[in-house]
Backbone bond lengths (Angstrom), bond angles and torsions (degrees), N, CA, C in turn:
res aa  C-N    CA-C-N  psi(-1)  N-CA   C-N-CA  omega(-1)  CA-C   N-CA-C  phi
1 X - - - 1.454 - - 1.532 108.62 -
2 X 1.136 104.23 129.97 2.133 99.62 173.14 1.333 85.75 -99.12
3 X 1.430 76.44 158.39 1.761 136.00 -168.91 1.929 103.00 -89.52
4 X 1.316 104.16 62.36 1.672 101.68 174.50 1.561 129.07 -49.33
5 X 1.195 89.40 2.61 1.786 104.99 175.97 1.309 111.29 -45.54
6 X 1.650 72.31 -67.15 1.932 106.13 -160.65 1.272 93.50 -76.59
7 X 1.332 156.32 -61.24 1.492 177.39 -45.41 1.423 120.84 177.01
8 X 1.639 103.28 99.22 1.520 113.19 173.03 1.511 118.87 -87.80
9 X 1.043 98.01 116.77 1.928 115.22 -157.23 1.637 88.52 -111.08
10 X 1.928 98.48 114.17 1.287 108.32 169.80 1.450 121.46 -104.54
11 X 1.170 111.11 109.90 1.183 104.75 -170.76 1.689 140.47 -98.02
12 X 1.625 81.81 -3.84 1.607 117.07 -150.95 1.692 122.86 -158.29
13 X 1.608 126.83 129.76 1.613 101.92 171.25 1.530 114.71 -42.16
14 X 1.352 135.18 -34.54 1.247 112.68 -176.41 1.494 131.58 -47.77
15 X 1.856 92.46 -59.16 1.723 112.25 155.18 1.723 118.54 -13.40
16 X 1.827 95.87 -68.49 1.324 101.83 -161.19 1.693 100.35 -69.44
17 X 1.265 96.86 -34.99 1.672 77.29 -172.70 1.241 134.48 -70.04
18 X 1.493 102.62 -14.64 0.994 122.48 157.11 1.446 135.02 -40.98
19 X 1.493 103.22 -57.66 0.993 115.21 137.53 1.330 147.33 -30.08
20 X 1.180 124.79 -60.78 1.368 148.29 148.51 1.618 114.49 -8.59
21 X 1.697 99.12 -58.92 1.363 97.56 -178.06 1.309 121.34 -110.93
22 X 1.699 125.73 18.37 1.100 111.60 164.12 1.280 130.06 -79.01
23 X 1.521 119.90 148.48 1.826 116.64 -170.58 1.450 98.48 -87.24
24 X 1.346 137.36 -31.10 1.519 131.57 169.39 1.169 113.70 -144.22
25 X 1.698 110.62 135.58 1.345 126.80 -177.76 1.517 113.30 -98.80
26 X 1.015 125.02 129.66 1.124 133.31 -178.77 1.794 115.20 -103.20
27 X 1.188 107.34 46.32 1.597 130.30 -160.99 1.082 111.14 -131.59
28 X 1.970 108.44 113.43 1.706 119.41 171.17 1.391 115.66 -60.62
29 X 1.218 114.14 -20.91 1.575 111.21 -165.74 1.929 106.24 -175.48
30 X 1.559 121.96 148.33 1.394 139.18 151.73 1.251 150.16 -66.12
31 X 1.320 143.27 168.98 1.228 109.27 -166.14 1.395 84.00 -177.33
32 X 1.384 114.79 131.47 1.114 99.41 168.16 1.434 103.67 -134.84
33 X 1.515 124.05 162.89 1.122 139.32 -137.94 1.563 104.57 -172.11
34 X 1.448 108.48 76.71 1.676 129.44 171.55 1.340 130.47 -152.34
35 X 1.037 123.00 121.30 1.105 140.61 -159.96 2.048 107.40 -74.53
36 X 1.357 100.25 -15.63 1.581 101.91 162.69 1.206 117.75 -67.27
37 X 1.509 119.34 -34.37 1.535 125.25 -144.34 1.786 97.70 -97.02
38 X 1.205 135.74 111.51 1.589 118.62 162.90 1.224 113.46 -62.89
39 X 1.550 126.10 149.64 0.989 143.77 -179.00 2.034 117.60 -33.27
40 X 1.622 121.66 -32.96 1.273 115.54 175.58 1.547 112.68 -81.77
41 X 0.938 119.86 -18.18 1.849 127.89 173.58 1.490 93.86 -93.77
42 X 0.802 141.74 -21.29 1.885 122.08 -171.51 1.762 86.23 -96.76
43 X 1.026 104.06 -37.78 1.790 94.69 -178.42 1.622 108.51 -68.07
44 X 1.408 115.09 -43.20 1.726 99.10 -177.06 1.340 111.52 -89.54
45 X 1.179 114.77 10.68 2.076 117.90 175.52 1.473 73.69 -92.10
46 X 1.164 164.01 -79.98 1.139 151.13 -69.23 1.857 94.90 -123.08
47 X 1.615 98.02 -39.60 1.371 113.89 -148.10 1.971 93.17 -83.22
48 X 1.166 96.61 -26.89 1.551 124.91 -164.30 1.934 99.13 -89.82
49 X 1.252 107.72 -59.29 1.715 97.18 161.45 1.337 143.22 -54.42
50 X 1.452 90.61 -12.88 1.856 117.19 -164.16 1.325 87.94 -105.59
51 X 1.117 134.62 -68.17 1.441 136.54 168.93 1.412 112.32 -18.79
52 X 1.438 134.03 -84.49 1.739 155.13 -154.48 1.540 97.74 -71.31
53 X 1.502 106.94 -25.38 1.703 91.50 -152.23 1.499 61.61 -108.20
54 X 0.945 175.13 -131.80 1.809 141.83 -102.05 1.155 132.13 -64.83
55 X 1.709 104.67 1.79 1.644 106.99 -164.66 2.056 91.06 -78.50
56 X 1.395 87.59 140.78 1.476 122.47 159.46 1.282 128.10 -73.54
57 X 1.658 116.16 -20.42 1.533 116.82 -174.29 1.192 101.26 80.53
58 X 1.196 142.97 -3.95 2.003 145.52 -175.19 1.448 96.66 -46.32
59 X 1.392 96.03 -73.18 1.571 113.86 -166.68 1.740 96.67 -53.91
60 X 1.165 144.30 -65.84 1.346 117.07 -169.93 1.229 127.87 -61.04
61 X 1.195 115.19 -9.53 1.643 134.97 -177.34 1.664 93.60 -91.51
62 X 1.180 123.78 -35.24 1.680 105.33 -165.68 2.369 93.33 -75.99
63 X 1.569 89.88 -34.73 1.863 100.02 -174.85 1.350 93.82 -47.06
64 X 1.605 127.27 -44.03 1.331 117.69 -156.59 1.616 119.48 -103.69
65 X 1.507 110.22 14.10 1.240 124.46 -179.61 1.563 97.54 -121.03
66 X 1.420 123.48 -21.67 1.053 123.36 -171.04 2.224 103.88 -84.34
67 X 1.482 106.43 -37.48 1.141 109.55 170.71 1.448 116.05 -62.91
68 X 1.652 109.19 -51.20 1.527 109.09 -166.48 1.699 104.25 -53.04
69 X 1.631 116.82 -59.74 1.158 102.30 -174.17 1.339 126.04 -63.65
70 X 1.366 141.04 13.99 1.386 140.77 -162.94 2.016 66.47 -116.45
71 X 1.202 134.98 -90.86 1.382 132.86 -157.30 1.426 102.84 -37.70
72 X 0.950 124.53 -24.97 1.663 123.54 -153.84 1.837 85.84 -90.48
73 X 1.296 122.40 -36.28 1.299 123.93 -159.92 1.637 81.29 -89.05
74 X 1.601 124.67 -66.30 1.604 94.96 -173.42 1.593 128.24 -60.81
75 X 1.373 116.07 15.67 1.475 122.13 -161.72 1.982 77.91 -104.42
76 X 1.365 116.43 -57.27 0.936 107.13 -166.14 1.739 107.45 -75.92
77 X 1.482 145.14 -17.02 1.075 123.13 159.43 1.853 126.73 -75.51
78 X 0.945 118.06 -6.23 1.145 146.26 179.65 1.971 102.07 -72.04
79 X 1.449 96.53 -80.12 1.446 96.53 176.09 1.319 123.45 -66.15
80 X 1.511 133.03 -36.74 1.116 142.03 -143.42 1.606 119.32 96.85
81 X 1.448 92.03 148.74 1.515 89.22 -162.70 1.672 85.35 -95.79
82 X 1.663 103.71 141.55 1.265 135.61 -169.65 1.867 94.19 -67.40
83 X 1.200 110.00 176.35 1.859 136.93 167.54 1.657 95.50 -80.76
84 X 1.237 105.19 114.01 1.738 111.83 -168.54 1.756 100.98 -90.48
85 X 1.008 109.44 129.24 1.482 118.75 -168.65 1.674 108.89 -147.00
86 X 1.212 132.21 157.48 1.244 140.18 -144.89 1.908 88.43 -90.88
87 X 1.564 121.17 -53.61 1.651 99.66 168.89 1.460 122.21 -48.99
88 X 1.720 116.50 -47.07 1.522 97.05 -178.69 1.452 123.16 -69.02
89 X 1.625 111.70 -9.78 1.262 91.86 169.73 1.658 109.53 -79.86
90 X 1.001 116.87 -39.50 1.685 118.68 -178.13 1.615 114.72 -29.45
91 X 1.877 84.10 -50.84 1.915 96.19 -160.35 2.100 94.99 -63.20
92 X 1.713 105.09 -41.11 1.397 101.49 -175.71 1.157 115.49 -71.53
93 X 1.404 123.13 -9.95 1.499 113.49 169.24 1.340 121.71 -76.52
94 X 1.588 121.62 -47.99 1.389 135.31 -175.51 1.398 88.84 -72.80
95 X 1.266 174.66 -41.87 1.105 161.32 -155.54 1.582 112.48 -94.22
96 X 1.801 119.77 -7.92 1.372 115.65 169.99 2.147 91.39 -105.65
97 X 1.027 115.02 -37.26 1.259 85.49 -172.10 1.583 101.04 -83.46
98 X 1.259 153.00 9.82 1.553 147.04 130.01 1.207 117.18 -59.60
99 X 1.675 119.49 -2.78 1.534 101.22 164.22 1.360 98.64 -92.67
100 X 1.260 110.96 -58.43 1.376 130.86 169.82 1.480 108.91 5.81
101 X 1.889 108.65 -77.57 1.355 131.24 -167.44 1.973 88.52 -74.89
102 X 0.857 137.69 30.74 1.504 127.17 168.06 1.510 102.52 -137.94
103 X 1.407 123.35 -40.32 0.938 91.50 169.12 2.235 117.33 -85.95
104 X 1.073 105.90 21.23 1.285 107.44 -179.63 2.042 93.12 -84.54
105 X 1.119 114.18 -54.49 1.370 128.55 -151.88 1.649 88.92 -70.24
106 X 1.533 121.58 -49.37 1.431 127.00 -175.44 1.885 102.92 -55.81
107 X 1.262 119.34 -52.88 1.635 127.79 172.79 1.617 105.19 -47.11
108 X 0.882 94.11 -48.32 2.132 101.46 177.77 1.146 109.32 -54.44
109 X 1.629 118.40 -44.46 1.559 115.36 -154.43 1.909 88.87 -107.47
110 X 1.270 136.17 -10.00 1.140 139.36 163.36 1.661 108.17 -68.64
111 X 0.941 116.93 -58.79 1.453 125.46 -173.14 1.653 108.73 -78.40
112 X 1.449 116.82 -2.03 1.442 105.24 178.17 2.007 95.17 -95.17
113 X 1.503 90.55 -36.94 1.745 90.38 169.27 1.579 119.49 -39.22
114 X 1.476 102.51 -56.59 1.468 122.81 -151.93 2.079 98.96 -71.72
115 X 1.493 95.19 -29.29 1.992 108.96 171.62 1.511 79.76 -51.61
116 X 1.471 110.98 -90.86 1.192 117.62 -141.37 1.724 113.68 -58.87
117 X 1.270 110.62 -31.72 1.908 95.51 171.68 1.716 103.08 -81.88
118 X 1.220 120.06 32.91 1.814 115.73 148.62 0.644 128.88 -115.98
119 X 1.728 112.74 -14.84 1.228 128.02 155.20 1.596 122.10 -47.88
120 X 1.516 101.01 -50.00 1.376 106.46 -153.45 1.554 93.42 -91.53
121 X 1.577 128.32 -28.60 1.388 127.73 160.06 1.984 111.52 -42.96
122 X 1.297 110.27 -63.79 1.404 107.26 169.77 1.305 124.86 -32.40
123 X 1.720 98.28 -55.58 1.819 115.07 177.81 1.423 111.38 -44.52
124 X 1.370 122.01 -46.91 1.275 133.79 -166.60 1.371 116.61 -79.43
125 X 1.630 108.89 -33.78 1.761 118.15 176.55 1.576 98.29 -81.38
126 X 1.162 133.53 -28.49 1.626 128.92 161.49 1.607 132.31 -45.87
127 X 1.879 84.65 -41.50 1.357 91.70 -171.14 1.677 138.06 -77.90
């Protein structure tokens, strides 16, 4: 049995539009429920809404911490590795977790895009 608490059950353009214009959802999970949609499109609208609207931005923040330090290491075999001292490690630390926290915030505001054009893809396969 689901938990309609947590669970925004679309059943209808009204639903979605509903959807459409709220500024915050307070929803564990989607559901959709239309008799237009066959079962492989209601599963990847579903899988794809459920997806974006929980993403954290982690994953683009780990892509962009995961690049810097591989560049940072060919930057440093490339030049030579510097006189290792307790500021350069500081400055190289605060400068991977400030990418880190940007690309975390950039994944947030990517994936709130990527909600809303499945939204409006759904809107359009409804209509």
């Amino acid at each position: 049995m689901t938990d309609y608490k947590s669970t925004y059950v679309i059943t209808d353009i009204d639903s979605l539009q509903l959807l459409r214009t709220k500024k915050k959802m307070q929803y564990k999970k989607f559901v959709i429920v239309h008799e237009k949609l066959d079962a492989n499109k209601t599963q990847k609208f579903e899988n794809d809404l459920n997806r974006f609207h929980a993403s954290c931005g982690c994953n683009t923040g780990n892509h962009f911490l995961s690049t810097s330090i591989v560049l940072c290491a060919i930057y440093f075999l490339i030049t030579g590795l510097p006189d290792i001292n307790w500021k350069l490690i500081a400055e190289i630390l605060s400068v991977l977790v400030l990418i880190a926290v940007i690309g975390k915030v950039a994944g947030k505001i990517l994936d709130g895009k990527k909600f809303n054009k499945t939204v409006e893809n759904l809107y359009q396969e409804l209509i």
